[in-house]
C-alpha positions in Angstrom: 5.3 16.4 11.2 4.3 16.8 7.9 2.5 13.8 5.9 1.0 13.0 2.6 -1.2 10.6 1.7 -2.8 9.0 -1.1 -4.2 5.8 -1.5 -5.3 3.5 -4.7 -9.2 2.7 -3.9 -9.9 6.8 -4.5 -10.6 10.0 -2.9 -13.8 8.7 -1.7 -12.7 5.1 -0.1 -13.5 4.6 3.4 -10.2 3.3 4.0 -8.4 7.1 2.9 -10.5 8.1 5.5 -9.3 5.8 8.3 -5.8 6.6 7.1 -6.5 10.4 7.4 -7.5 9.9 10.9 -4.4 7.9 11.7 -2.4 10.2 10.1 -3.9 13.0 12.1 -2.9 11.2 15.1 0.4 10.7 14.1 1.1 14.3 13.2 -0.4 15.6 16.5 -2.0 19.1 16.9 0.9 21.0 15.4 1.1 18.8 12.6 0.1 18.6 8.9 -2.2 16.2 7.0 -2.2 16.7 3.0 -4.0 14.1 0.8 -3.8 14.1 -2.7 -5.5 10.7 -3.8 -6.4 9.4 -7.4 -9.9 11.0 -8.6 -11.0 7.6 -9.6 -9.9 3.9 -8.8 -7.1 2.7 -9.4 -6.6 -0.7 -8.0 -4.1 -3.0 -9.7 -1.9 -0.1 -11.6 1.4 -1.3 -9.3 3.5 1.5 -10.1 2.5 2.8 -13.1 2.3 6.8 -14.0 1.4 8.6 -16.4 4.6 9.1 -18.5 2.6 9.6 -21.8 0.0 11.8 -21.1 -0.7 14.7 -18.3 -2.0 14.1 -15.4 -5.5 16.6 -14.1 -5.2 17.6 -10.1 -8.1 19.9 -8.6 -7.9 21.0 -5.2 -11.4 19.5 -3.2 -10.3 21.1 -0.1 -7.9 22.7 2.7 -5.0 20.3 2.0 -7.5 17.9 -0.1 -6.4 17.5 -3.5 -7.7 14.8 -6.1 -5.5 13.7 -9.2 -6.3 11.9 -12.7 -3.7 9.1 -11.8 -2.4 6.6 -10.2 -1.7 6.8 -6.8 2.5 7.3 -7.7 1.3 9.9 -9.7 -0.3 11.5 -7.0 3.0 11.2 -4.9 4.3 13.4 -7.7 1.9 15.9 -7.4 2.3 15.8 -3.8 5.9 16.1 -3.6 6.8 18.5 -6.6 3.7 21.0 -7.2 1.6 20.5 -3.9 4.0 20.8 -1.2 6.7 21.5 -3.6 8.2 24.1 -1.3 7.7 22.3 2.1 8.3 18.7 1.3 6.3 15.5 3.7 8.9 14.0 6.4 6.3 11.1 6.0 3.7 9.8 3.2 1.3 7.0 4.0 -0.9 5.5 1.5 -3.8 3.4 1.8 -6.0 1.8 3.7 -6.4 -0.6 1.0 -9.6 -2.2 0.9 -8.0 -6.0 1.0 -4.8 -7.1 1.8 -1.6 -6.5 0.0 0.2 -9.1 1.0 2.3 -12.0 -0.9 2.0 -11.6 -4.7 -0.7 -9.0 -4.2 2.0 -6.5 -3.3 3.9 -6.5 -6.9 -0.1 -5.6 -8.2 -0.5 -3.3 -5.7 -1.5 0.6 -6.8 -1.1 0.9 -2.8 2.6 -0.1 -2.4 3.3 1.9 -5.6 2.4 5.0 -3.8 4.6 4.1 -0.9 7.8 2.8 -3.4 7.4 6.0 -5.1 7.6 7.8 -1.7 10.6 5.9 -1.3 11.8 6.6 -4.6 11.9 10.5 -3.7 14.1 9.5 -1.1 11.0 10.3 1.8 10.2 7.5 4.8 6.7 5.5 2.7 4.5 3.4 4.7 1.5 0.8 2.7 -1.3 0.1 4.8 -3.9 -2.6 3.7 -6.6 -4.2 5.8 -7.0 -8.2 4.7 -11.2 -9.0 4.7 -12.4 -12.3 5.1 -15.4 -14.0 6.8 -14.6 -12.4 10.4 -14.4 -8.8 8.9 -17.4 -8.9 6.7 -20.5 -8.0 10.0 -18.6 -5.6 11.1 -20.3 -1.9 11.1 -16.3 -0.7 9.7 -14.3 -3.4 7.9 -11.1 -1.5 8.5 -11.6 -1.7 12.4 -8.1 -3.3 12.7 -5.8 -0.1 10.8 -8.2 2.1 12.2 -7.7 0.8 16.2 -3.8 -0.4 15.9 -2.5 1.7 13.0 -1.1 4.4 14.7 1.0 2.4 16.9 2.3 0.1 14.3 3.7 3.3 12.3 4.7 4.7 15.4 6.9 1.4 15.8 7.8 1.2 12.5 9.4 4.9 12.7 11.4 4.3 16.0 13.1 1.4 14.2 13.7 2.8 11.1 17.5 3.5 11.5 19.2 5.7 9.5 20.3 3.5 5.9 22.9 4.2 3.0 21.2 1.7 0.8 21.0 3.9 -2.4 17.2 2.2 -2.5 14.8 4.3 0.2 13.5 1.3 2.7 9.5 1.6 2.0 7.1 -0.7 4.8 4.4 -2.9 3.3 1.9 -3.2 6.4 -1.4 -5.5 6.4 -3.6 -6.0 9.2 -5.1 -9.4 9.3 -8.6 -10.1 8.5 -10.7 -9.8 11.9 -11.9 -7.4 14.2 -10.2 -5.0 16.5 -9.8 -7.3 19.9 -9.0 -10.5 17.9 -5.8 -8.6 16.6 -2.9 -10.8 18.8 0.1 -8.2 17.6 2.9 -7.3 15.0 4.9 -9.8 13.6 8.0 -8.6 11.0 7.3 -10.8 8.0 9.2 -11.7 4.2 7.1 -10.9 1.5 5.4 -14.7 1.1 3.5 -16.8 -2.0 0.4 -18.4 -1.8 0.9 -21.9 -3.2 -0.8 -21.9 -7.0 -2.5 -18.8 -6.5 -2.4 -16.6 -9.6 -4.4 -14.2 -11.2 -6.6 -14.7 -14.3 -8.9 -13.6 -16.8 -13.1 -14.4 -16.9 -14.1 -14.2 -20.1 -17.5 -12.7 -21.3 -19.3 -11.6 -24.2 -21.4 -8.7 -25.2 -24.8 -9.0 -26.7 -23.2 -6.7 -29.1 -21.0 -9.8 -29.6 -17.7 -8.2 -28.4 -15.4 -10.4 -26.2 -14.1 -8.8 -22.5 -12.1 -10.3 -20.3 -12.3 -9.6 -16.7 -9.5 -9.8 -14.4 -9.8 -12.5 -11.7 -8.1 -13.0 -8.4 -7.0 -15.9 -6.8 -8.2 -17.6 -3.0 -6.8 -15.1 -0.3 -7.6 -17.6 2.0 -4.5 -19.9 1.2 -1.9 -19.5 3.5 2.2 -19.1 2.5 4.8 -20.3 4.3 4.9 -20.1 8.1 6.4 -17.0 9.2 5.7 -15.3 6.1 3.1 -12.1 5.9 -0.2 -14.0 4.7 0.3 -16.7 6.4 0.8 -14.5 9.8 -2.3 -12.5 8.9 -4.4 -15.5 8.4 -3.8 -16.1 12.1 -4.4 -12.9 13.3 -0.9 -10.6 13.2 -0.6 -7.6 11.8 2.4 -8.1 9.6 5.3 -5.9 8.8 7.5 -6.0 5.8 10.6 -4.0 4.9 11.0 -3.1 1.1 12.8 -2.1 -1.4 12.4 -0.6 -5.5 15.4 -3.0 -6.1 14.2 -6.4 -7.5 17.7 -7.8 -8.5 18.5 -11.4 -6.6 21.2 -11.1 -5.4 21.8 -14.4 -4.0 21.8 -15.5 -7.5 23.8 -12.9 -8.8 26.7 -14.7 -6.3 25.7 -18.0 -7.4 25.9 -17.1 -11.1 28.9 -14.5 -10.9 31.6 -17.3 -12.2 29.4 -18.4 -15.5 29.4 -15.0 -16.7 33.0 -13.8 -16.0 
């Protein structure tokens, strides 16, 4: 098995390098490991690329290459000039330091990897490891992904059944936020929405006088609704979420079909 990865934290994040060794498990001794990963952060960039403007790659390493973009522009590289003439049967992107779950997920530079992947028609997996107060003595935060991930992808590949959905089906994964042992198993969860939790700005001023505005999350520890991914992270599960590039509603698009006839 072939696999790329790429994550959104940067080519020198911890988590890329949990994720290369549970991609190197994955892949097995007569597999393949490339990473091409964003040079710098780039947390929060969903899935932007760089349509305007070109995008710098440099090769770091055997099979190690960095990019000046975001992480679906790494997927890019990755697909069309890296391994242009031997495509990935699987890219992975991540660990994300923090969780990508609920509204976090349409923010996410992480799951833009992963719905790019998708996009170019190849199996795309998200991996994100939730923090919180149980997570933050541990010697490595990312203990969870780094002890259960293989098996959940290994899962997540045996039930991925072949689809005609003109959309690639991309995986959003989080691990819940405590250690290793205290993980109680994989739940398959809908994309939830933690209850008045939005993003903001912080507002701050320069002593040269200039205003800047920092963006501001909301509480990760607010729960959505039972079943949902945050809410079964929060009590321990590794959650598991089928995706897809296509955000029409199309229960709505029933519902409303008659007024616009």
């Amino acid at each position: 098995m072939r696999i790329l990865i790429t994550n959104d934290d940067g080519i020198n994040a911890p988590g890329l390098a949990i994720l290369e060794a549970i991609a190197a498990e994955l892949a097995g001794p007569e597999g393949e490991v490339w990473v091409v990963a964003p040079a710098f952060e780039q947390s929060g960039v969903a899935h932007c690329i760089s349509y305007t403007h070109p995008t710098m790659i440099a090769q770091m390493g055997e099979r190690r290459y960095a990019a000046e973009g975001s992480p679906a522009d790494c997927v890019l590289a990755g697909v069309h000039d890296v391994l242009k003439d031997s495509p990935p049967d699987l890219i992975l992107s991540g660990v994300n330091r923090g969780n990508n779950s609920a509204e976090n997920a349409l923010y996410s530079g992480t799951l833009g990897g992963a719905m790019e992947g998708a996009l170019q028609g190849i199996r795309s997996v998200a991996l994100s490891q939730y923090l919180g107060p149980q997570t933050m003595d541990l010697a490595n935060p990312f203990e969870g992904a780094a002890t259960h991930g293989a098996a959940v992808l290994r899962q997540i590949l045996a039930a991925d059944a072949d689809d005609d959905h003109p959309y690639t089906l991309f995986w959003n994964v989080n691990f819940p936020p405590v250690a290793a042992a205290g993980v109680r198993g994989v739940k398959l969860a809908a994309q939830g929405i933690r209850p008045d939790t939005r993003f903001s700005v912080e507002p701050h001023d320069s002593p040269s006088g200039r205003r800047f505005l920092w963006a501001k999350g909301g509480n990760q520890r607010v729960g959505t609704a039972p079943g949902t991914d945050a809410a079964v992270n929060l009590d321990g599960w590794i959650s598991v979420t089928p995706m897809r590039a296509d955000l029409t509603d199309h229960a709505m698009l029933d519902r409303l079909k008659d007024r616009f006839a």
